[in-house]
FISE-126430 format. One line per field, with one value per residue (C-alpha): x, y, z; residue in three letters. Coordinates in pm, 1 decimal. Layout:
N
xx	c(X | ...);
yy	c(Y | ...);
zz	c(Z | ...);
res	c(ala | ...);
This chain:
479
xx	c(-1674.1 | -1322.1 | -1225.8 | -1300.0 | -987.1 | -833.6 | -1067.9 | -1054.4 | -660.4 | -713.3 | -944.1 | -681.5 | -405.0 | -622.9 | -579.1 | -489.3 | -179.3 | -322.7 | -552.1 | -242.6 | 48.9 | 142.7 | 322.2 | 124.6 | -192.4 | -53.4 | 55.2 | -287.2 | -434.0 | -346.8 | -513.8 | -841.2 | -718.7 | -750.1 | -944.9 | -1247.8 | -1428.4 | -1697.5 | -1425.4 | -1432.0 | -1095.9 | -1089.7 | -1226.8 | -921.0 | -630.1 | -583.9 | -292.7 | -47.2 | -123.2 | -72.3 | 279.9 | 367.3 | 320.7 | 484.3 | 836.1 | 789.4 | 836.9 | 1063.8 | 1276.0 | 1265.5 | 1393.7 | 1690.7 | 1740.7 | 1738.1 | 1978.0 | 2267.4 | 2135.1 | 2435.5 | 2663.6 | 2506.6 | 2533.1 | 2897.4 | 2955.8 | 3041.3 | 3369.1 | 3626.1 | 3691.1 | 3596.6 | 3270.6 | 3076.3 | 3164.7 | 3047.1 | 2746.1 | 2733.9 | 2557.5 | 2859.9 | 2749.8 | 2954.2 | 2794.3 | 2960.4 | 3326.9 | 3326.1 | 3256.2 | 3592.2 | 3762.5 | 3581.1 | 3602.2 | 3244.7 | 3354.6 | 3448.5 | 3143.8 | 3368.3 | 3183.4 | 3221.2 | 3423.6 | 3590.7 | 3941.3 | 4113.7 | 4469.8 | 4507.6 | 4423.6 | 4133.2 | 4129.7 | 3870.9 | 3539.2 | 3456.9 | 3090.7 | 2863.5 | 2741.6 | 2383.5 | 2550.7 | 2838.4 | 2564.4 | 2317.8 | 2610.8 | 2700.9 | 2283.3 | 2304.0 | 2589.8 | 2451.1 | 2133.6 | 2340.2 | 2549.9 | 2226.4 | 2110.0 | 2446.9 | 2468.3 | 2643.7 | 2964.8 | 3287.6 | 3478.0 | 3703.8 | 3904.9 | 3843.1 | 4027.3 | 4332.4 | 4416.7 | 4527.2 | 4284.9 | 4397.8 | 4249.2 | 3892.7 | 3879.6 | 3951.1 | 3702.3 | 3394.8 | 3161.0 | 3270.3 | 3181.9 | 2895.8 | 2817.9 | 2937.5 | 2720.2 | 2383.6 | 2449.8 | 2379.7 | 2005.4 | 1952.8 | 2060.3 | 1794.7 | 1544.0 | 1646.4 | 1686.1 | 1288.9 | 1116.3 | 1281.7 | 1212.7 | 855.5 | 841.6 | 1055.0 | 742.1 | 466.7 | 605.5 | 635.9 | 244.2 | 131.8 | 345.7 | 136.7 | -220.6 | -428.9 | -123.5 | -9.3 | 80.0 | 360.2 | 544.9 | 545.5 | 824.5 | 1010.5 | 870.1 | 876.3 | 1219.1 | 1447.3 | 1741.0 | 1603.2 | 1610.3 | 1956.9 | 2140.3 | 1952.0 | 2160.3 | 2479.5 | 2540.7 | 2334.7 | 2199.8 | 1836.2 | 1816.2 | 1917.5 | 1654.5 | 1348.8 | 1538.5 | 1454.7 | 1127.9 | 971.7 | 1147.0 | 927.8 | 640.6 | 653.6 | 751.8 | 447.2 | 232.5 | 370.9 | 567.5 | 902.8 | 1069.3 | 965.9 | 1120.3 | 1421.4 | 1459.8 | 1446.1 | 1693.6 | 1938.0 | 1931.0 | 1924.7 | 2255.5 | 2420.3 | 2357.3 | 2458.8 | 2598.5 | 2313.5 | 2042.0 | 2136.5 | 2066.0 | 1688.2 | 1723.9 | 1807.3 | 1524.0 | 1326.7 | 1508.0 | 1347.0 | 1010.2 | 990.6 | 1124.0 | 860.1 | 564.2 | 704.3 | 703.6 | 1058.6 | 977.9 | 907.3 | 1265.2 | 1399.2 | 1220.8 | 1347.2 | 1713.3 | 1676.0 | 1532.0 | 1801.6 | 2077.2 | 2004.7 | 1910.4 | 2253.0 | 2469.2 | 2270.2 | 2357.9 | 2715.9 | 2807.2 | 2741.2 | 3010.5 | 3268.7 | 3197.8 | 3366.3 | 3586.8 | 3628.5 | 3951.8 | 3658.7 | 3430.5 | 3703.2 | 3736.4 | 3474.4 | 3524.6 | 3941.3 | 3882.3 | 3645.1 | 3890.0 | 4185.5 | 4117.4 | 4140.4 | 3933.0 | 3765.1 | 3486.6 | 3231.7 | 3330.5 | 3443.0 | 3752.2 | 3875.5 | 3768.7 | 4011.1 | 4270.5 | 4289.8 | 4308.3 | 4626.5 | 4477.8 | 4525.5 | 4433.9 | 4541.4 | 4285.5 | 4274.9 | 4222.2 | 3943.1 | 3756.9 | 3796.1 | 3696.5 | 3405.9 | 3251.8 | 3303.3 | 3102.5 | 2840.6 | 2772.3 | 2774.4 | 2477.4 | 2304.4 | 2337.2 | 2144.5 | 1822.4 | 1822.8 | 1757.1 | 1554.2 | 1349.2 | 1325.5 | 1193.0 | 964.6 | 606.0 | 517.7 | 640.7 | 834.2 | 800.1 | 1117.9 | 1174.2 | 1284.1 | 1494.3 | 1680.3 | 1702.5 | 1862.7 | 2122.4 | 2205.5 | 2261.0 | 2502.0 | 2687.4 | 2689.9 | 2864.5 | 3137.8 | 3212.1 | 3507.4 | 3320.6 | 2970.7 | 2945.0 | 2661.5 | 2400.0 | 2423.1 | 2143.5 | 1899.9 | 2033.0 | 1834.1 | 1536.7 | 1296.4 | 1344.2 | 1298.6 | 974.6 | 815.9 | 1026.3 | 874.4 | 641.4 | 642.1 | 764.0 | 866.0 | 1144.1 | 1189.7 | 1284.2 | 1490.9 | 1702.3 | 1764.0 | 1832.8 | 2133.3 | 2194.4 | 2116.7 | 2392.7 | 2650.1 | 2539.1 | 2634.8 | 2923.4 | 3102.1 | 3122.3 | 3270.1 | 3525.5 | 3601.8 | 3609.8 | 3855.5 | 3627.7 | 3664.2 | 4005.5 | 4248.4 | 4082.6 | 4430.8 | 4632.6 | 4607.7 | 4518.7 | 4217.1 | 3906.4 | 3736.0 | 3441.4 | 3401.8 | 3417.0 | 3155.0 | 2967.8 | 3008.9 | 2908.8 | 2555.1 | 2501.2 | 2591.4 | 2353.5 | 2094.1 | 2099.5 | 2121.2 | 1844.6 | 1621.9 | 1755.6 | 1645.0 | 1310.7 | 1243.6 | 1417.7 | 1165.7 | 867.6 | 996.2 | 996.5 | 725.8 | 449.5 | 200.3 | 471.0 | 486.1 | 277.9 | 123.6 | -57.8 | -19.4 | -296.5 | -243.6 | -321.7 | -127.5 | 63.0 | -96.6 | 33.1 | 71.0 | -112.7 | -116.4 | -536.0 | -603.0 | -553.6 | -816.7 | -908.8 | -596.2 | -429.5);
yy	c(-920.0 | -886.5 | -654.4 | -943.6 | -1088.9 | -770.7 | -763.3 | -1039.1 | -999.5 | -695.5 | -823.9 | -1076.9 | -811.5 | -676.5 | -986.5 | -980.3 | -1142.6 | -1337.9 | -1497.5 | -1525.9 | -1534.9 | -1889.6 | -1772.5 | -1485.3 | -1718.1 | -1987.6 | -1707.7 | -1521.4 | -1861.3 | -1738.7 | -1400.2 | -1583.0 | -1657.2 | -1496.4 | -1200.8 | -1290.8 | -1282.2 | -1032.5 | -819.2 | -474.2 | -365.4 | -115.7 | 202.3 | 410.1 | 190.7 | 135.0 | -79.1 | 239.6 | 336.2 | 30.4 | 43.2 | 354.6 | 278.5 | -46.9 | 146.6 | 386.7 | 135.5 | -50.1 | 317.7 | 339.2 | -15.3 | 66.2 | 318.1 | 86.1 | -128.6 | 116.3 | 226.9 | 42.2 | 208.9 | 566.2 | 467.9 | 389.1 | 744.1 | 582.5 | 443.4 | 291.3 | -21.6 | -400.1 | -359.4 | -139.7 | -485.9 | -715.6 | -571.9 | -509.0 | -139.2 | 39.9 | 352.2 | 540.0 | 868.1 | 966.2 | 868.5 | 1062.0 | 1387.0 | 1488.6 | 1262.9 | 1415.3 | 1802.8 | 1813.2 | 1935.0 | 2254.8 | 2274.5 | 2206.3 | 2243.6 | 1893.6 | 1835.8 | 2167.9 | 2191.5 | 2196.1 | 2212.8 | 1832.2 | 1907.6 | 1614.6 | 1334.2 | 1408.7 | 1283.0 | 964.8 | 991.7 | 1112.4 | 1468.4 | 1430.2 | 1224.3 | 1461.0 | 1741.6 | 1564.4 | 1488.9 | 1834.4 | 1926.4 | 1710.8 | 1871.0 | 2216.9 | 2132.6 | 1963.3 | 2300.9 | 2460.5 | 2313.4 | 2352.6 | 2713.6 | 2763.0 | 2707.1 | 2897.2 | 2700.7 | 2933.7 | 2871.2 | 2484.0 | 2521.4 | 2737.7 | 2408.9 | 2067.8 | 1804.2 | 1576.1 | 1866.5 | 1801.8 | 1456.3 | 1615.2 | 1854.5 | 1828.3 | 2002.7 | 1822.8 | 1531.7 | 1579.5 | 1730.3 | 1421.9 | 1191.8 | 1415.0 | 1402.1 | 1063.6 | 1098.4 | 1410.4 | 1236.3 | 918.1 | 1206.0 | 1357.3 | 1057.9 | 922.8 | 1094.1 | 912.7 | 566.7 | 681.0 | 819.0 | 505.1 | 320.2 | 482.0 | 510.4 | 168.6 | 81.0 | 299.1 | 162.7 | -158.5 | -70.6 | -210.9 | -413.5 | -175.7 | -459.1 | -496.5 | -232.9 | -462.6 | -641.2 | -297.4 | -175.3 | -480.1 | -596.6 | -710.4 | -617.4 | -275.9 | -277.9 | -376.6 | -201.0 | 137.5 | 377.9 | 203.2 | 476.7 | 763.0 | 499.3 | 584.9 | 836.1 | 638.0 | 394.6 | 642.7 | 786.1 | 466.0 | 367.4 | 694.9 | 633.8 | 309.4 | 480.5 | 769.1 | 538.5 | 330.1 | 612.5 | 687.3 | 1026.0 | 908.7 | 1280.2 | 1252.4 | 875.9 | 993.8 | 1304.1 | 1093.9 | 830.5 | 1095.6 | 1227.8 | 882.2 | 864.0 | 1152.6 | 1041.3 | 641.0 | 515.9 | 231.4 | 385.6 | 451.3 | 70.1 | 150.2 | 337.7 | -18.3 | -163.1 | 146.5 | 76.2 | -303.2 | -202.1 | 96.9 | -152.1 | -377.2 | -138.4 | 33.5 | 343.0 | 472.7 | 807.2 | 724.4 | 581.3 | 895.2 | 1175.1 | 939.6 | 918.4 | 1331.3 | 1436.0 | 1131.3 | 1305.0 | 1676.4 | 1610.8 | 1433.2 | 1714.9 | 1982.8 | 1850.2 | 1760.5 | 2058.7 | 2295.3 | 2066.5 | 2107.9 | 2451.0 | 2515.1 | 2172.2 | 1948.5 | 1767.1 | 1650.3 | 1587.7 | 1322.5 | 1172.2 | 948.0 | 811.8 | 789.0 | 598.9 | 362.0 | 330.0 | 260.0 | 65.6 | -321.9 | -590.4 | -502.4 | -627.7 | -870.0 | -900.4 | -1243.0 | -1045.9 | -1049.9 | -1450.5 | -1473.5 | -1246.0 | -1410.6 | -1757.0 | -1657.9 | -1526.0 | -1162.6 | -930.8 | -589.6 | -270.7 | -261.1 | -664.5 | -600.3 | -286.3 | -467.1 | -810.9 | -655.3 | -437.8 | -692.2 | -907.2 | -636.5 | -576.0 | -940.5 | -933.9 | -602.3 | -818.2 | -1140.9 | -884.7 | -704.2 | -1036.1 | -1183.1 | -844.8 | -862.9 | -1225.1 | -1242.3 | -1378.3 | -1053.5 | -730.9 | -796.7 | -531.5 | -274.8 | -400.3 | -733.2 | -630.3 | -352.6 | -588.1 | -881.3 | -601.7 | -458.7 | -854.9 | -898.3 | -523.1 | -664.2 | -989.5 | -847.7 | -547.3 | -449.0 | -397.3 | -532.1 | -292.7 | -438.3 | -157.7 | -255.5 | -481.9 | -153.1 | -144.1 | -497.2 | -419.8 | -212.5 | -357.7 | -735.4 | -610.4 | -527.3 | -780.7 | -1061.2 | -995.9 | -1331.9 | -1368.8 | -1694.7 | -1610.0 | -1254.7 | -1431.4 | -1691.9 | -1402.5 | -1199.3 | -1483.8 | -1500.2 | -1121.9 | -1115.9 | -1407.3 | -1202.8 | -886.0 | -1085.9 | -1192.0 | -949.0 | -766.6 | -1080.9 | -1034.9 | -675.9 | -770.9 | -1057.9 | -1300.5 | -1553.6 | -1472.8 | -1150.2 | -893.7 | -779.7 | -1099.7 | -1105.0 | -1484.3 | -1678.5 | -1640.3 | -1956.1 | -1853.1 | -1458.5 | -1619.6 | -1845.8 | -1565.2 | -1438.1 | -1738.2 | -1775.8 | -1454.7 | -1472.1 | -1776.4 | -1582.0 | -1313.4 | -1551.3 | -1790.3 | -1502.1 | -1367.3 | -1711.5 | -1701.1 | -1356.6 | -1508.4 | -1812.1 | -1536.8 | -1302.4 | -1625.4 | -1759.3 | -1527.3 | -1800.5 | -1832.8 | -1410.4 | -1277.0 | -985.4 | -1059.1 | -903.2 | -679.5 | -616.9 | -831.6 | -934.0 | -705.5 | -379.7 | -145.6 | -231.9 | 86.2 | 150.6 | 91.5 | 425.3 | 351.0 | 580.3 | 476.4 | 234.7 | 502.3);
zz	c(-3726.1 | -3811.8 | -3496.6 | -3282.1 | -3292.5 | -3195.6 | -2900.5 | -2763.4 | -2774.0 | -2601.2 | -2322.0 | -2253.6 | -2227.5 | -1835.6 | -1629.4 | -1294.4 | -1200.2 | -902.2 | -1228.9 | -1461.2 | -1329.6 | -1120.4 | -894.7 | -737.4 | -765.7 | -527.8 | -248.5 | -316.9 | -144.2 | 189.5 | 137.7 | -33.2 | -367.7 | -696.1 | -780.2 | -909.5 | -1222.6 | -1111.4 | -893.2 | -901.8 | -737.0 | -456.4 | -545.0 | -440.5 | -412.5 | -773.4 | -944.2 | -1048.4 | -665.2 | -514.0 | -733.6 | -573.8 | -246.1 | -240.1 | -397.5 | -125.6 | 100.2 | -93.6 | -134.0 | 240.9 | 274.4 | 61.3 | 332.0 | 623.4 | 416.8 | 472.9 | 792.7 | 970.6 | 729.4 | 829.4 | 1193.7 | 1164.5 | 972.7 | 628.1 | 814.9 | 561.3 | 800.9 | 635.4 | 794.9 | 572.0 | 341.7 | 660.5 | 665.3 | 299.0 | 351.7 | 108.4 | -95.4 | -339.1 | -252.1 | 94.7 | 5.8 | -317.7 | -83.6 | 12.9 | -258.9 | -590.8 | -444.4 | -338.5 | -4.7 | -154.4 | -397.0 | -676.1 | -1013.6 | -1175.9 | -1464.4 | -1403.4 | -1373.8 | -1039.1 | -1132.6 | -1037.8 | -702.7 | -699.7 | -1014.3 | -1285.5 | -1228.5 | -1363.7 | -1466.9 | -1732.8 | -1680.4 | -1568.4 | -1283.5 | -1214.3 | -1133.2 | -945.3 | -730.6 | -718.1 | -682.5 | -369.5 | -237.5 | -275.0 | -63.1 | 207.5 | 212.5 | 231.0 | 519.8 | 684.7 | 658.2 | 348.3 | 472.6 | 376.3 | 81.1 | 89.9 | 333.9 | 241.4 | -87.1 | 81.1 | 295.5 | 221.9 | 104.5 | 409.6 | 641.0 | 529.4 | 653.9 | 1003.2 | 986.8 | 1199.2 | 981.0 | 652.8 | 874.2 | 935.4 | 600.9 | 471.3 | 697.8 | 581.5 | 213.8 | 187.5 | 316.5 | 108.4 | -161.8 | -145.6 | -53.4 | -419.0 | -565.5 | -444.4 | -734.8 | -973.4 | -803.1 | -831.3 | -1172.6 | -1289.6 | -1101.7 | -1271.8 | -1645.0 | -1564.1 | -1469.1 | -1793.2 | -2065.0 | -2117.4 | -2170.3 | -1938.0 | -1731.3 | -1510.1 | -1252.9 | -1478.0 | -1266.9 | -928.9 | -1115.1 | -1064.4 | -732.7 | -538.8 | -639.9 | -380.7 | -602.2 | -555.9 | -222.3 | -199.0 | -479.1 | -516.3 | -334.3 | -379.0 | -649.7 | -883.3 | -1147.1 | -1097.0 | -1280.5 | -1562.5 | -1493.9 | -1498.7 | -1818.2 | -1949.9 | -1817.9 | -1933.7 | -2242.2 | -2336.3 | -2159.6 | -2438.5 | -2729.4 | -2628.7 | -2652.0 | -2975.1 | -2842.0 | -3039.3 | -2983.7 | -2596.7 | -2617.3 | -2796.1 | -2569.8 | -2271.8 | -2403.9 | -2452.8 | -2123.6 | -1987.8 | -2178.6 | -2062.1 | -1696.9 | -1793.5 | -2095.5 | -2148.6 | -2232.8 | -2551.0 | -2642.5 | -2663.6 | -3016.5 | -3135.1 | -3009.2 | -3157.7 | -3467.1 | -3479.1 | -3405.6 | -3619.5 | -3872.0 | -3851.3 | -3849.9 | -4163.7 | -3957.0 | -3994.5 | -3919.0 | -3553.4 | -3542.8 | -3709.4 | -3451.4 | -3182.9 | -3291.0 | -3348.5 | -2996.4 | -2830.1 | -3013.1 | -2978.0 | -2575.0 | -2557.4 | -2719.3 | -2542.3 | -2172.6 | -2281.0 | -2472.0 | -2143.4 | -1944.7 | -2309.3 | -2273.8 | -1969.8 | -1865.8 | -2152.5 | -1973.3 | -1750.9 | -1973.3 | -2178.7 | -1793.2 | -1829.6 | -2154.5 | -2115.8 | -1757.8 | -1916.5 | -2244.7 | -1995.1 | -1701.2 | -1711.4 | -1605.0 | -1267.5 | -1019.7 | -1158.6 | -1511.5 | -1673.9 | -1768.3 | -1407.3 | -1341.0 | -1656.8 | -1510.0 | -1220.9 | -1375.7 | -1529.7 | -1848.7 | -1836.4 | -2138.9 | -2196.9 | -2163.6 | -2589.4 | -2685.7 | -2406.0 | -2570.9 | -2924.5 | -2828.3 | -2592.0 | -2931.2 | -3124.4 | -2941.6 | -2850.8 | -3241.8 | -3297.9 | -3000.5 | -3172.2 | -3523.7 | -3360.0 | -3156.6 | -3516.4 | -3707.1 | -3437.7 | -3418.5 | -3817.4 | -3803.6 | -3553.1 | -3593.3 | -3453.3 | -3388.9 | -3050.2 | -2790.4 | -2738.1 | -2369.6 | -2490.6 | -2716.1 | -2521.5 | -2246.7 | -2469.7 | -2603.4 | -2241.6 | -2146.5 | -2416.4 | -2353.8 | -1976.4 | -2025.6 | -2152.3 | -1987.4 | -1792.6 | -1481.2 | -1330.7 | -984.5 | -785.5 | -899.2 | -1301.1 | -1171.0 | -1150.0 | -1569.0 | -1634.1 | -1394.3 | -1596.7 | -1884.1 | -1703.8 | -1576.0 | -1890.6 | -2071.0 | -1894.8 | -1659.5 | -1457.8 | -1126.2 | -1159.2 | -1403.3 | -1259.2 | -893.4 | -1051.6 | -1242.5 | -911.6 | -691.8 | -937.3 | -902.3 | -470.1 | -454.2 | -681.0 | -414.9 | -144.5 | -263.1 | -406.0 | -41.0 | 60.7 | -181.9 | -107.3 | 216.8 | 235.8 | 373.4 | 84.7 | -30.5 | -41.9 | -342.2 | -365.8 | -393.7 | -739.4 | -680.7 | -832.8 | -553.2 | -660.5 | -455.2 | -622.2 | -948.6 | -847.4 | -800.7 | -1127.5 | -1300.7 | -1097.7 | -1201.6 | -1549.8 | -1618.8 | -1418.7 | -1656.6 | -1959.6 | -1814.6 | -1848.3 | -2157.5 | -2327.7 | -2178.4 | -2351.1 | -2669.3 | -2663.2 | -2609.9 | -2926.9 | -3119.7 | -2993.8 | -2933.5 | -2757.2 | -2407.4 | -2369.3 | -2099.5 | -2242.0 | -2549.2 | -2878.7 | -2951.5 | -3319.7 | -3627.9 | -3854.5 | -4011.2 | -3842.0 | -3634.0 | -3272.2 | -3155.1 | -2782.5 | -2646.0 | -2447.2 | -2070.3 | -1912.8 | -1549.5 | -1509.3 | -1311.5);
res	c(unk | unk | unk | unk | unk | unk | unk | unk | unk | unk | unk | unk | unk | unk | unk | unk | unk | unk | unk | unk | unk | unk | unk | unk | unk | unk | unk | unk | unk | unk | unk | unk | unk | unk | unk | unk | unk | unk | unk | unk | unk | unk | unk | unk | unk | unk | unk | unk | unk | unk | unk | unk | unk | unk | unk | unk | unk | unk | unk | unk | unk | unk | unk | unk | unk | unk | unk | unk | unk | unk | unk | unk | unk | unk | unk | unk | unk | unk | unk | unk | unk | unk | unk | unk | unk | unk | unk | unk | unk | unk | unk | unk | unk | unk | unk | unk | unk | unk | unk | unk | unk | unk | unk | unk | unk | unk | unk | unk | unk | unk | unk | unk | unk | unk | unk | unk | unk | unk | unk | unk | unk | unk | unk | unk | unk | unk | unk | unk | unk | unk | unk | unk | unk | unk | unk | unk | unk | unk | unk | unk | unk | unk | unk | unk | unk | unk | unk | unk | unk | unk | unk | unk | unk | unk | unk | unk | unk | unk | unk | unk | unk | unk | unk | unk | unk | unk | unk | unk | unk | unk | unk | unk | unk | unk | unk | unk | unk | unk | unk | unk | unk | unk | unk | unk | unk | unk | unk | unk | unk | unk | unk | unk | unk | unk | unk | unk | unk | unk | unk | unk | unk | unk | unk | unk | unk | unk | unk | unk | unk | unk | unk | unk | unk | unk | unk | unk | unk | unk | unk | unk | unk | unk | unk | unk | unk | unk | unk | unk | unk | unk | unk | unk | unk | unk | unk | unk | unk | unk | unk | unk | unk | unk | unk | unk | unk | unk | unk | unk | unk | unk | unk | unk | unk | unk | unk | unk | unk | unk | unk | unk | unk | unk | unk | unk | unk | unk | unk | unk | unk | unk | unk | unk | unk | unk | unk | unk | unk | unk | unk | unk | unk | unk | unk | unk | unk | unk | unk | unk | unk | unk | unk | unk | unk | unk | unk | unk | unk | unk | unk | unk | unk | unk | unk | unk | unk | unk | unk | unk | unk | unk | unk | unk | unk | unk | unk | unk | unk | unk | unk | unk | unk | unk | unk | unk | unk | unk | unk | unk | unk | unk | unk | unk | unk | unk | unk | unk | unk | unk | unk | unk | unk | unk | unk | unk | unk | unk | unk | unk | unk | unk | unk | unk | unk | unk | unk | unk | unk | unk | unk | unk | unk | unk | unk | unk | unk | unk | unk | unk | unk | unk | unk | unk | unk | unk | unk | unk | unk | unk | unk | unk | unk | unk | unk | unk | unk | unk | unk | unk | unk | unk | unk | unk | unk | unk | unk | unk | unk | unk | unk | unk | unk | unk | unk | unk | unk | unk | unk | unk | unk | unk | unk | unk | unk | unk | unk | unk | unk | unk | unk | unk | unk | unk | unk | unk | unk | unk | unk | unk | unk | unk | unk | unk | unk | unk | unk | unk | unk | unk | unk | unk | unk | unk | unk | unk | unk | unk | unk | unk | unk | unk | unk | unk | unk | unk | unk | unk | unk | unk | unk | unk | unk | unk | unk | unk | unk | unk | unk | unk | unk | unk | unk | unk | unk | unk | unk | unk | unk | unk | unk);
């Protein structure tokens, strides 16, 4: 009699969203309304591959996005900003030494600046450039690195090298969308809609190839997917190669922290922090080996540039209250332990043990509000985490409205079209911007606050009583 509880908890925790969720139970209406008691599903077209197919299309809308972009051959005119199709990965060709298959982080006696990324980044970069080489013939870098930079942007073939890396590289970057997809649809037991937050997400669409961040993202996502399953060196392993491609990842070990915490299962925390650790020295001590001038690149660029695009630092700036690059870095980790010191007590005094989403996502808000820099694709940082933080797509479309309106207008900016970006004058309409997004992000933030606190108003039901650990159910036949 006393597992009851439990299983009725757990029974609760397989509803299908068109039953549950508001939202996708008034637009089921026009397709016959909500599944059904007594429904069976479709024998093939299960939820995790229903999720897959709809981020392959989503993937190959992201595509079409900067189709115009592609058509115009990654042009540096103000229209790549009109029609808001910009990508990182095509200008940092010639500009970043990929032209001439430049190892990253290597030194090349100042001849190109030092690469500005973690290492996992740096060489998929330099992966994508070796297939585009590859289908181009291998062509002779040689002769590339005996002649000016300024020749390369002449140069036919780098052309159209440089037009084709950009395809190769969403074509590389697709299983990541889908493994970010499916970790995803397995990490709740028997919710693997969860994941359509994720793979039908309009920010998605728009921000996905704007630079390498995915594979950050399915760093992450398999990351909760393992520590669900109770796999804390896999979790920790994948958080520290998450790291070494972005710097945010790291922020789940907190969340790990809470949770292991609260299920008086330290060890878990312990195996995770070990694998994170040694997978993050591993990767980075091959790049020391051999450049480490380019390995300090990222974290001196970071340490010295000022306030920049999307960050409340800049609407400040602008207003006439600059701050120099050191009050920033102290005032913006002061503020991010203050925000790791609030999850921490509200993970520690929870009615129940929260789930390591919300947490990590509440942590990566705070780290995000006062950062230096909010580049258009630090959405895709929020979006896995949102998904399985709280999946309703009420508050999930309410949050990226904020973030699609930011998008939009931060191309303006760059652009001109609202005021000059290099004035050095308040643009009342950028900082706007910035604003709606900020209380987009916080809006949800609070939601997922109210649900830690209040267990009744969170979507997925705990499964665990009192005091037990929150095991994972096995998810046979979800898939």
């Amino acid at each position: 009699m006393a597992a009851a509880p439990v299983q009725a908890d757990r029974s609760a925790a397989t509803g299908t969203p068109t039953a549950e969720d508001p939202v996708l139970t008034s637009g089921s209406e026009v397709l016959g309304g909500p599944s059904g008691a007594h429904s069976r599903g479709h024998p093939w077209w299960t939820p995790v591959r229903v999720a897959l197919a709809v981020v392959c299309v989503a993937w190959v809308l992201a595509m079409v996005q900067k189709a115009p972009c592609a058509l115009d051959g990654w042009g540096g005119a103000n229209s790549r900003y009109a029609q808001m199709c910009y990508s990182d990965v095509p200008y940092l060709y010639i500009d970043r030494g990929f032209a001439e298959r430049r190892v990253p982080f290597a030194d090349t006696g100042g001849r190109y600046p030092e690469l500005e990324y973690p290492v996992l980044t740096g060489w998929f970069a330099y992966g994508s450039t070796l297939v585009t080489h590859a289908l181009h013939g291998w062509p002779d870098v040689g002769a590339r690195r005996a002649g000016p930079v300024d020749a390369l942007r002449q140069d036919p073939a780098v052309e159209a090298e440089r037009r084709d890396l950009f395809p190769v590289t969403a074509a590389l970057l697709a299983p990541f969308v889908l493994l970010s997809a499916y970790f995803l649809s397995r990490t709740h037991p028997g919710r693997p809609w969860d994941a359509m937050g994720f793979a039908a997400a309009p920010v998605l669409v728009l921000t996905g190839l704007v630079n390498w961040d995915l594979l950050a993202v399915a760093a992450t996502a398999g990351a909760l997917w393992a520590w669900a399953r109770d796999r804390s060196v896999l979790a920790g392993v994948l958080v520290g190669l998450g790291t070494a491609a972005k710097l945010y990842p790291l922020f789940l070990l907190g969340a790990f922290l809470v949770v292991a915490l609260r299920r008086r299962e330290a060890g878990s925390f312990l195996r995770a922090a070990g694998g994170a650790v040694a997978a993050w020295l591993t990767v980075n001590a091959v790049v020391w080996s051999y450049g480490p001038e380019g390995w300090k690149a990222f974290w001196e660029f970071n340490s010295a540039r000022g306030p920049d695009l999307g960050s409340l630092w800049l609407v400040a700036s602008q207003a006439g209250h600059p701050a120099s690059p050191h009050t920033i870095n102290l005032v913006s980790w002061v503020f991010l332990a203050g925000v790791c010191v609030a999850v921490l007590v509200l993970g520690l005094r929870a009615a129940a043990v929260p789930r390591p989403a919300q947490l990590a996502f509440l942590v990566t808000v705070g780290f995000l509000l006062v950062n230096k820099v909010y580049s258009p694709q630090y959405v895709l940082w929020l979006l896995p985490l949102a998904a399985l933080a709280r999946p309703r797509w009420r508050d999930l479309l309410v949050w990226q409205a904020g973030e699609v309106f930011y998008f939009a207008m931060v191309w303006m900016y760059l652009g001109g079209y609202t005021a000059s970006a290099t004035s050095g004058g308040q643009d009342v309409a950028y900082a706007w911007a910035i604003a709606v997004r900020v209380a987009a992000e916080l809006y949800l933030a609070a939601v997922i606050v109210r649900d830690v606190l209040r267990p009744e108003h969170d979507p997925v039901p705990r499964a665990e009583p009192p005091g037990m650990s929150a095991r994972p159910a096995q998810d046979a036949g979800v898939s």
